[in-house]
N, C-alpha and C positions, 0 to 999 in steps of 0.2 A: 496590467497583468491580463492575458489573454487563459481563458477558461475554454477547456475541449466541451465541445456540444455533441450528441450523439450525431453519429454516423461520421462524424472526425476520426482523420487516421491519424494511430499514436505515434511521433516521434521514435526511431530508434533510441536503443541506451546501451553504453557497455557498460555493467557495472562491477562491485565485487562483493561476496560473498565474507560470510563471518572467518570464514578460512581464508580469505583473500583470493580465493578463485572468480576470475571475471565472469559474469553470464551478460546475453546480448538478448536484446526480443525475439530477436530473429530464432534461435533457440524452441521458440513457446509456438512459431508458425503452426498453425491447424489446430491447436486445442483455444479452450475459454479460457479467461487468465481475467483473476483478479488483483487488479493493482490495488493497495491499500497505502496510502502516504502516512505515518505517523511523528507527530514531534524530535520523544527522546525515549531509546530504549532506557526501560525499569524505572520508569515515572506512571504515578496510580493508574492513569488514564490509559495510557500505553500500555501498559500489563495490561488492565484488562480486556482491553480491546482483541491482543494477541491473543491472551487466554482462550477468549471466546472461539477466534477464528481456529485456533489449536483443538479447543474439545468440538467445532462443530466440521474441522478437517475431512473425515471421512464421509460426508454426508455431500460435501463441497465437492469432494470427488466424486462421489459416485454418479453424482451428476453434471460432471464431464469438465467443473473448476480447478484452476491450478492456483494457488492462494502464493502472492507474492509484498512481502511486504515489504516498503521503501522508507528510509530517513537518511538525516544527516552525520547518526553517531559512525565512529570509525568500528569497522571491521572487529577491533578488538572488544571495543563496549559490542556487539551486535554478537559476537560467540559469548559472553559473559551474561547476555540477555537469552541465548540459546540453552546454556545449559542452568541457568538459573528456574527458569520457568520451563524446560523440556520441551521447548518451542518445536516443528514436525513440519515445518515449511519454508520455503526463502523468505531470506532475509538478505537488502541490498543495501550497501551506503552510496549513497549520496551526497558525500562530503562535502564538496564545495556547491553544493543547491542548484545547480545548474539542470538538471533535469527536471526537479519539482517545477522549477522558471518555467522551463517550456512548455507544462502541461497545466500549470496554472494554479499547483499546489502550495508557493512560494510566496509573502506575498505580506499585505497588511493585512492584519484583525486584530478583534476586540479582544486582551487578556484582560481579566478583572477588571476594565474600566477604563487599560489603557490603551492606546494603538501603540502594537508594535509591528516590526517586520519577522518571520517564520515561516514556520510548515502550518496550511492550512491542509485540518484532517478531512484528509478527501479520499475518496473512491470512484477508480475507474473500471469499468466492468470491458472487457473487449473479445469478440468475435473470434474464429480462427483466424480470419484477415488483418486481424488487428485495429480493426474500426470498432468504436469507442459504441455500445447497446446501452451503457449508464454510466452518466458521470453525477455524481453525488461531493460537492463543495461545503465545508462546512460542519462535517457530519457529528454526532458523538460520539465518543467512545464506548458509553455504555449502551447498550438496547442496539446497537449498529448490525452485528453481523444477524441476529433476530430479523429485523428489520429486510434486510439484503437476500435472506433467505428466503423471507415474505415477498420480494418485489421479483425475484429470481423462480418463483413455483417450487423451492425445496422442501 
């Protein structure tokens, strides 16, 4: 598994939205864009994680972040997740994991004790260029967006 390092340029993606509309990177060219990788929409960790990034949205913007969050659930679970929680920002699937693959969020870890294969929750922070300012592997879901806002000057 190959892990993006800062100043790595991220992989194009076309992907789709809870509506099934595609969005491309290429899209997000000239703003900040935070990639956020998560397991499975409406699992503990996941809400909260979203939550967070949802109640701390306006503050992400105003200082010049686009909050874009990515997993493997389909389009339909990802609007089910949108209007359950009143989510306020992209959300992508990445169904068959082939884009987590390429940026390095795919992958083995430790769940409770076991190795498996999944989405490692990561976060990639990127540039208007789309070169990679923080890549964070690993990360929690709780204390995360706190954390990111702290390393970001928010």
């Amino acid at each position: 598994m190959t892990r993006l390092e800062v100043g790595s340029k991220v992989p194009a993606f076309t992907l789709k939205d809870a509506k099934g509309k595609s969005h491309k990177l290429s899209e997000f060219a000239g703003s900040h864009v935070i990639l956020y990788f998560y397991p499975a929409a409406m699992t503990p960790g996941c809400t909260k994680q979203a939550c967070d990034f949802r109640d701390n949205l306006n503050s992400l913007k105003s200082a010049g972040y686009t909050v874009i969050g990515i997993s493997p659930d389909t389009a339909e679970k990802l609007a089910q997740f949108v209007d359950a929680e009143d989510l306020n920002f992209l959300l992508l699937s990445d169904e068959g994991h082939a884009y987590m693959e390429k940026v390095g969020a795919w992958g083995e870890k430790n769940l409770y004790g076991k190795i498996v294969t999944g989405v490692i929750r990561s976060t990639l922070i990127l540039d208007g260029k789309g070169k990679v300012t923080h890549a964070m592997y690993g990360v929690k879901a709780t204390g995360h967006v706190a954390k990111l806002r702290k390393d970001l000057g928010i």
